[in-house]
N, C-alpha and C positions, 0 to 999 in steps of 0.2 A: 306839696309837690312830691312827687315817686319819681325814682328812678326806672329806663330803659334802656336797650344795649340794642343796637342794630343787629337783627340777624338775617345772612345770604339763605335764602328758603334750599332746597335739593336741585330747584329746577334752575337756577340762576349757576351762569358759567367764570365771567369775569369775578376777582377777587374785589369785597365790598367792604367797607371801612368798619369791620364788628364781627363780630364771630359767623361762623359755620359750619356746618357738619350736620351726624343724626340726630335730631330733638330730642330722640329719647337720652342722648349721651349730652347735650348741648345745655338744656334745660334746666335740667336740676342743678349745674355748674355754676351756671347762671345766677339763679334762683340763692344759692346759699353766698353766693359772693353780694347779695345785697338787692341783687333788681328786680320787681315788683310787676315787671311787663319787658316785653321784645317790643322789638318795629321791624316785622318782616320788611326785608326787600324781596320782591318777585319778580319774577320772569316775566313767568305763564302760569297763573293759578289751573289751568286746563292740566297743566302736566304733574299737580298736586295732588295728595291723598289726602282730601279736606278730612275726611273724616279721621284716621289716622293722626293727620296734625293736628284739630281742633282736642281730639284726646288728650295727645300729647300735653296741651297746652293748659286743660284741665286738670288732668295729672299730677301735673307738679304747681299747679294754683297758681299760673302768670295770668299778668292782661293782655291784650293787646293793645301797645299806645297808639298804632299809627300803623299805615304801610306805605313804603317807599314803592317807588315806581324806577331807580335808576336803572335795574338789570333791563329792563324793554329796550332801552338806549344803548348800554354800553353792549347787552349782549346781541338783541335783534335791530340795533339801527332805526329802530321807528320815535316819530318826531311830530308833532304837529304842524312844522313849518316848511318841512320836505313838498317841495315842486310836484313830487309823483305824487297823484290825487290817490292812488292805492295803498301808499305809504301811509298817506294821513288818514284813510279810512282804515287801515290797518292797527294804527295807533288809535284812535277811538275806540274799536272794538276792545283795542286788548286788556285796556283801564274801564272798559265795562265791566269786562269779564272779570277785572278784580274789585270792581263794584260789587257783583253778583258775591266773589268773594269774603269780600269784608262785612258781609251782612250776618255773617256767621258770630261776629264780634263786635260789629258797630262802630268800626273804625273808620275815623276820618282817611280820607288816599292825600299823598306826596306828589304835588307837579314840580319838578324840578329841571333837568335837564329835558323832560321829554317835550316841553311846552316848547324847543327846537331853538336856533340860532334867527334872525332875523337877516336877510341878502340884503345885501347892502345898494343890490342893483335893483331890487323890486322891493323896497320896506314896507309901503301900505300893502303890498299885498300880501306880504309874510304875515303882518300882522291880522290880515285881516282872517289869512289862514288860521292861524294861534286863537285868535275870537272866536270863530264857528267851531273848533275844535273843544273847547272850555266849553262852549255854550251845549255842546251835546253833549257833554261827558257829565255836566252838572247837574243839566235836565234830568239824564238817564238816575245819574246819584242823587238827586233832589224827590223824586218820584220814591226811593228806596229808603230816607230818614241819613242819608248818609253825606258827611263833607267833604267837598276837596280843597286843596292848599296849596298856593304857588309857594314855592320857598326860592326869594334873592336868593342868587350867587355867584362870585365874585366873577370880574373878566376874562380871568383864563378859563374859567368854564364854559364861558353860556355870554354872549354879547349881549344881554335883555334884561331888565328889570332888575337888575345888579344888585341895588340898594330897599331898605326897608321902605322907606317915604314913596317913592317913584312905585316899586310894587305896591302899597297900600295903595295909590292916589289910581293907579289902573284899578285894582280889586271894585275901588269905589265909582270909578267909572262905568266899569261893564253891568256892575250893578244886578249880577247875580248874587241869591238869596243864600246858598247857600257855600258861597266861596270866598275862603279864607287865608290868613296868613300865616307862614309858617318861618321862623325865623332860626338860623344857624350859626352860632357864636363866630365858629373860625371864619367862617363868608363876611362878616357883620366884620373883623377886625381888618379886614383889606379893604372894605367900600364904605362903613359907617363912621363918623368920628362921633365921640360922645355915645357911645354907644347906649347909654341908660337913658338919657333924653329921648333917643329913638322909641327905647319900648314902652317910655311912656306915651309916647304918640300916638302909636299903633295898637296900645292893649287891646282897646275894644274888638280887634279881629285876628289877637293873638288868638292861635289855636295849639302852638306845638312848640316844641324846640330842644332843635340839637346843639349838643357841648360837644367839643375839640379847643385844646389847647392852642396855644400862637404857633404850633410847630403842626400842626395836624395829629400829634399825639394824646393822649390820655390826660385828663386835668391832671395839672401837679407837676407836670413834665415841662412844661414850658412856663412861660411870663404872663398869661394873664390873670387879670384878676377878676377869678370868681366872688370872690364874697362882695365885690359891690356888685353884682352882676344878682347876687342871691338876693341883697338889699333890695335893690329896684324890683324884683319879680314879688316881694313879699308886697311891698307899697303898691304895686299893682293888684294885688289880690291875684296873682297867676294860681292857679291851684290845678294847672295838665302837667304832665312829666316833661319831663330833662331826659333827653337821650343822649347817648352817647353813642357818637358815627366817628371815631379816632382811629388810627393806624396804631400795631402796637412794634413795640420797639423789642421786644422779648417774646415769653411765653404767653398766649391770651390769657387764659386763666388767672394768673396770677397778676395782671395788668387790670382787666377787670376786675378785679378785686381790690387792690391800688384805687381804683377810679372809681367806685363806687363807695371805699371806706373816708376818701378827702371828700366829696361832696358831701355824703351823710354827716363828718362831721362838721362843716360849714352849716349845713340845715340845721342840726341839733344846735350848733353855738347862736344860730341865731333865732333860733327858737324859743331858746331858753334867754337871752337877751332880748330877746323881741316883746316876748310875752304870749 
């Protein structure tokens, strides 16, 4: 397992739970605080200097683990389950476009908020909205080598697929080839009980996952407990990175480095216990 740090890309407006700023200034901070990879969140990859960033990224020797999709939502409003058929053809295109994106790196894409709220006056049809929308986005990334991931999350964000099981048991329903699970510790501690049972459930379409403490802050900061949390991902043979999508309570820098030094030594102690 490698650690990542959520990063808000240039083009993205709302503030995102991880660092942001110049990649040339971002990165190498990054980098020597312990993290092995980013998880851009994007906007608009259109209004990116791939070439510029992919440098960057080369530069100071990160991976990319993943990329988030929340700025589409909190900054342009777009949803897969929005009424206005423009809106949701708006939201297709624009996780193409970070399809076309991610191909530079071969990162899996984040559904999260964007896969929309379900109306509660029209549900089959929200949902069926939400289906056609997945099914082209998949298509389009499945033709590319490339995965998508719904990620549960808890009720005050998102009315839908809240829980790891309920989202697994859709994933296995819709019964596209290339779409997966993506699971986020602090969502997992308001809707999962047992939380290590869960991930033994679901490994087989584990793809991802983000760490935040019980408080939405930095591990170490709050109550829960990672090392069994490290236990269960070792027994499953997890071997994708641990992001970290936390709020920080101080200076970033120095937080991320906090958060990146307890987890590395949680890995190394049970590493070195483990065998």
């Amino acid at each position: 397992m490698k650690l990542a740090s959520v990063y808000g890309t240039e083009d993205t407006i709302a503030p995102v739970f991880g660092a942001k700023g110049d990649p040339n200034s971002i990165f190498p901070l990054l980098k020597e605080c312990g993290y092995q990879a980013i998880e851009p969140f994007i906007r608009d990859p259109n209004q990116i200097d791939r070439l510029a960033f992919e440098k960057a990224v080369n530069r100071f020797g990160l991976d990319i683990a993943a990329i988030g999709t929340g700025p589409v939502v909190s900054d342009d409003g777009l949803t897969f389950t929005n009424s206005n058929p423009d809106i949701r053809r708006a939201a297709v295109n624009r996780v193409k476009d970070i399809v076309n994106f991610s191909l530079l790196f071969g990162a899996p894409i984040n559904i999260g908020k964007l896969r929309g709220d379900i109306d509660e006056n029209q549900p089959h049809q929200s949902w069926k909205w939400m289906r056609e929308c997945l099914l082209d986005v998949c298509e389009h990334a499945n033709k590319n080598g490339i995965n998508i991931m719904i990620e549960p999350q808890n009720r005050k964000n998102i009315n839908n697929l809240n829980t790891a099981l309920e989202t697994i048991e859709f994933i296995e329903v819709i019964g596209i080839p290339n779409l997966y699970l993506m699971l986020d510790i602090f969502h997992m501690s308001f809707e999962d009980n047992a939380i290590s049972s869960k991930l033994i459930k679901v490994k087989d379409k584990l793809l991802h996952l983000h760490l935040a403490d019980s408080n939405r802050w930095a591990p170490g900061k709050g109550e829960f407990d990672f090392v069994t949390v490290v236990e269960t991902l070792k027994l499953i043979e997890y071997d994708q990175y641990l992001s970290m999508e936390v709020g920080y309570e101080k200076e970033r820098y120095e937080e991320a480095k906090m958060s990146a030094r307890f987890l590395g030594n949680i890995l190394n102690y049970k590493q070195t216990m483990g065998g």
